[in-house]
C-alpha positions in Angstrom: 16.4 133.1 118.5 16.9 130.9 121.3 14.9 127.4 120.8 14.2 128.2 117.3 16.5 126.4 115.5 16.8 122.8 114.2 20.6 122.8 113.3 23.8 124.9 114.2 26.9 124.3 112.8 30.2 125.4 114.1 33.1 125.4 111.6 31.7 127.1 108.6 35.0 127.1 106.2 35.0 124.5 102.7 32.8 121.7 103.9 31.1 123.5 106.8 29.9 126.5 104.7 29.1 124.1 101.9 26.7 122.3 104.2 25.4 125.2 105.4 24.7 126.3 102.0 22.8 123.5 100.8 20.7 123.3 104.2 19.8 126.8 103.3 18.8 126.3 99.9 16.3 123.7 100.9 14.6 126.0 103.5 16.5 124.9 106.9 17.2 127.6 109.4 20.7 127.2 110.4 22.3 129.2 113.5 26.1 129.6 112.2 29.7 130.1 113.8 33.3 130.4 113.3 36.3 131.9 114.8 37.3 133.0 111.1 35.2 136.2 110.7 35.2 136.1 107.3 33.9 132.3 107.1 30.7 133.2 109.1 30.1 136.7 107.5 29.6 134.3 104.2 27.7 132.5 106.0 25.6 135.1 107.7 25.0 136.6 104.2 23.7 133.5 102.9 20.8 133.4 105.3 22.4 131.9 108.3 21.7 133.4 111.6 25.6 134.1 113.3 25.9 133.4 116.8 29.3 134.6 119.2 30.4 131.1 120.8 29.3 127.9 120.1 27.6 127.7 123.4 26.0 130.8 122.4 25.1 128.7 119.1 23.6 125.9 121.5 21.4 128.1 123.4 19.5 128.8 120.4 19.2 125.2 119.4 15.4 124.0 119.3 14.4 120.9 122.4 15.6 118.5 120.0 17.8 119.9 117.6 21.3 118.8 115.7 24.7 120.9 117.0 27.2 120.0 113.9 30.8 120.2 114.6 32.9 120.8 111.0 36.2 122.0 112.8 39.4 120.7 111.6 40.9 118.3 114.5 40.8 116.7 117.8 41.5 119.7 120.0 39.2 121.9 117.8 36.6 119.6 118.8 37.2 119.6 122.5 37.3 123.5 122.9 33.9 123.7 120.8 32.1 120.9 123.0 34.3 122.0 126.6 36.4 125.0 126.7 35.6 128.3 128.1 32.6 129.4 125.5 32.3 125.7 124.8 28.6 124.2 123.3 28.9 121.0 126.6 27.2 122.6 129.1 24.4 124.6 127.5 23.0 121.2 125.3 20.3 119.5 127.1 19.0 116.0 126.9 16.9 115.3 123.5 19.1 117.3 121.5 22.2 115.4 119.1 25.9 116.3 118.3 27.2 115.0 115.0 30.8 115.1 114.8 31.5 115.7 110.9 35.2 116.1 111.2 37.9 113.3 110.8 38.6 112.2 114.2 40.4 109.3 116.0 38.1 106.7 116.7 39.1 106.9 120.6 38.4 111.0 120.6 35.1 110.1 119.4 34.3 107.4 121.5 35.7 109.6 124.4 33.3 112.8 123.3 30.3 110.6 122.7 30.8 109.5 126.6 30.8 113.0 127.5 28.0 113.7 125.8 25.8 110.8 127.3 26.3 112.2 130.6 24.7 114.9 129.9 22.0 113.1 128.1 23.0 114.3 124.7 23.2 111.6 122.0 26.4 111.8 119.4 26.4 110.9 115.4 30.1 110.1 114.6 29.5 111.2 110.8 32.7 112.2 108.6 32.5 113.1 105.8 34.4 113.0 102.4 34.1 114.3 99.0 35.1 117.9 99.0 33.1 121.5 99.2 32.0 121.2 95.9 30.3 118.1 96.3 28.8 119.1 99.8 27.1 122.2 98.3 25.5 119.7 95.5 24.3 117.2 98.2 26.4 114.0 96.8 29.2 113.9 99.6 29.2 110.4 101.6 28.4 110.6 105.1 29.8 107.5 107.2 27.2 107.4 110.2 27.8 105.5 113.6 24.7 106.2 115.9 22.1 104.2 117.9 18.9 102.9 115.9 16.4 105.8 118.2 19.1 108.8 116.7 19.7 107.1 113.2 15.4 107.2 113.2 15.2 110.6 113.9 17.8 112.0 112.3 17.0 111.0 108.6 15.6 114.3 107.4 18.5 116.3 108.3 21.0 113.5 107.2 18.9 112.9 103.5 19.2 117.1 103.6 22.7 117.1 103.7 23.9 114.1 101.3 22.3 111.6 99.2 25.4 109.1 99.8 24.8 108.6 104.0 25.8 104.6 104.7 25.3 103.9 108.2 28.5 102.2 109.1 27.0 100.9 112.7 26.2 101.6 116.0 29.6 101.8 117.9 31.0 105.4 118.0 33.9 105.4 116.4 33.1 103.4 113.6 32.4 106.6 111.5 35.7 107.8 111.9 37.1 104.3 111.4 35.7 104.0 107.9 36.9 107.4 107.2 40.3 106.8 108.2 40.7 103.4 106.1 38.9 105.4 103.6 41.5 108.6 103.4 44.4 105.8 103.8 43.5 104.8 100.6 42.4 108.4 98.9 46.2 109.4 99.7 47.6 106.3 98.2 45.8 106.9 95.6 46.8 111.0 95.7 50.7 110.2 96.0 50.6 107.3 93.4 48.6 109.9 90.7 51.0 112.8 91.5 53.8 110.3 90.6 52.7 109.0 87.7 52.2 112.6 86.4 55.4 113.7 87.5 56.5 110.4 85.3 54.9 111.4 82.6 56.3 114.9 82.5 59.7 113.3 82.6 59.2 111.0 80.0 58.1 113.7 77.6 54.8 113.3 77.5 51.5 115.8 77.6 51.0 115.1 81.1 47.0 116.2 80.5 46.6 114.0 77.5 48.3 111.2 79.5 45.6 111.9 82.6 43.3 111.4 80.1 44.1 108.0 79.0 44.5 107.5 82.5 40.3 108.5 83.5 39.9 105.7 81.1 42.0 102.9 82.3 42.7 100.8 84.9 44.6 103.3 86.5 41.9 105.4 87.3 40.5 107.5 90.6 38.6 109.9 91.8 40.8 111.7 94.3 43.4 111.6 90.9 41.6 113.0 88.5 40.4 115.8 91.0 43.9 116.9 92.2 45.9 116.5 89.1 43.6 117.9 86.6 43.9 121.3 89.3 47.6 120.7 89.6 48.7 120.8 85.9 46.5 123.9 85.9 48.7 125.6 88.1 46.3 125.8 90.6 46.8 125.4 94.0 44.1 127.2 95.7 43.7 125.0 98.8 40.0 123.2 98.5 41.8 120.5 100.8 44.4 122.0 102.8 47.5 119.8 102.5 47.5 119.7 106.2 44.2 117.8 106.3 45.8 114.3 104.7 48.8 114.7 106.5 46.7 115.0 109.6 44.1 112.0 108.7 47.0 109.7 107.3 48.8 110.1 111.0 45.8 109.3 112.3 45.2 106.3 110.3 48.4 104.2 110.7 48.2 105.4 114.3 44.6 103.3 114.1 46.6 100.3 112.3 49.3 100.2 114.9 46.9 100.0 117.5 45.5 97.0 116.2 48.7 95.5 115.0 48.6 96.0 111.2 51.7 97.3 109.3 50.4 99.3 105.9 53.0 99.9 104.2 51.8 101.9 101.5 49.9 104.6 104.4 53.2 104.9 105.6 54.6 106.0 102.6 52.0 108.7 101.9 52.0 109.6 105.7 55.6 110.2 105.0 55.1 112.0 101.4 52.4 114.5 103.4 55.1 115.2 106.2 57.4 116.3 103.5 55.0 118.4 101.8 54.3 120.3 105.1 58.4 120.3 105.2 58.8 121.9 102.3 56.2 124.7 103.3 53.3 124.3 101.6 50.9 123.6 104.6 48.3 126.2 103.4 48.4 124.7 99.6 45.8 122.3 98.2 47.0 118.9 98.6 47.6 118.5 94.9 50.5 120.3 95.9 52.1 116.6 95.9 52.8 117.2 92.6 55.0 119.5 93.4 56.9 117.2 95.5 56.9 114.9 92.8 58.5 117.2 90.0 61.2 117.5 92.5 62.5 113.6 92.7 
């Protein structure tokens, strides 16, 4: 298969495999892999072609072809692109990284200097919106790249989400917006799973009262999402709770370094460490409920 190939993508679990899925379903060969067996069988069975490293994926990477990283974190990201089996020294000028997962802007400014000296080009893309909305092509994409990679990269980006915004042309912006943009999405989280947990204790139908709430001022997306799952009894992790307390660590790490106090990201940073506290790493993060219910 080598050379054959237009895109890879390594890191195949929620949003990976969504991508992959909707890349499929439009006709896009996609080489696939991940360390979770199970994740790339799915893949695999889908119509993806499996690979055994990711510098195995690389080698079958067409001249100038896209190698997708969807991995969870920072050191993920660096074994993928530069450990042992890793994807760096196998990718050859002309072809692209694009780093989709949340990452500090400093780790992807670092990467993308790696990269260039090998001649590769990076797209800091991360992305937001969940699995469900990947697989349906409505996910936003927040895209830091030079004009010659945001060019030639359209028909893979338009492929994968009809929400891409080009945030600029400094790496690291991507994963700026995204951070500023999960600050808020957990603000917005721990103040829903509050005011449920309210609205429980006040004796009221906590589902009636999220329905006023979809259509009122104190509306949100990220809300309406977890909570609707959560009063379900549902926890079956679409967003590990790990994730948010990853990207809000991340994020007031971002506002210390430029001097800014947030208040309210601390708070949530803080709610998320608790939530892993209490054990519940591997649950959704509408597990904040939970927390919540507890107060």
């Amino acid at each position: 298969m080598k050379g054959l190939l237009p895109v890879v993508i390594v890191g195949v679990g929620n949003m990976g495999g969504a991508m992959v899925s909707r890349l499929l379903e439009l006709g896009w060969a996609v080489g696939v892999r991940d360390i979770d067996k199970s994740a790339q069988s799915q893949a695999v069975a889908c119509g993806a072609v499996p690979s055994l490293s990711p510098r195995h994926a690389a080698s079958m990477l067409s001249t100038d072809g896209m190698f997708l990283t969807a991995v969870v974190d920072a050191a993920q990201t660096e074994t993928v692109l530069w450990g042992s089996e890793g994807a760096g020294p196998e990718l050859k000028p002309g072809q692209t990284v694009m780093l989709c997962s949340t990452l500090g802007p400093k780790t992807v400014q670092d990467q993308a200097e790696r990269l260039m000296q090998c001649g590769v080009e990076c797209i800091d893309a991360p992305m937001s919106g969940g699995p469900v909305r990947a697989q349906e092509g409505t996910m936003s994409l927040m895209v830091a790249c030079s004009d010659a990679v945001w060019q030639r990269s359209q028909k893979l980006l338009t492929a994968l989400s009809q929400q891409v915004f080009r945030v600029g042309t400094r790496a690291g912006d991507g994963a700026r917006t995204k951070l500023v943009n999960n600050l808020l999405a957990s603000v917005n989280l721990a103040g829903a799973a509050e005011a449920m947990a309210l609205a429980e204790r006040l004796g009221l139908d906590p589902a009636a009262t999220l329905s006023v709430i979809e259509a009122s001022s104190g509306q949100s997306w990220i809300g309406s999402d977890r909570m609707r799952r959560a009063l379900a009894g549902d926890f079956e992790p679409r967003a590990h709770v790990t994730l948010l307390a990853k990207d809000t660590g991340l994020a007031v790490q971002a506002a210390d370094d430029v001097a800014f106090d947030p208040p309210l990201g601390r708070l949530a940073r803080d709610l998320f460490a608790q939530a892993l506290g209490q054990g519940w790493a591997d649950l959704d993060d509408a597990a904040l409920l939970k927390l919540m219910r507890q107060r």
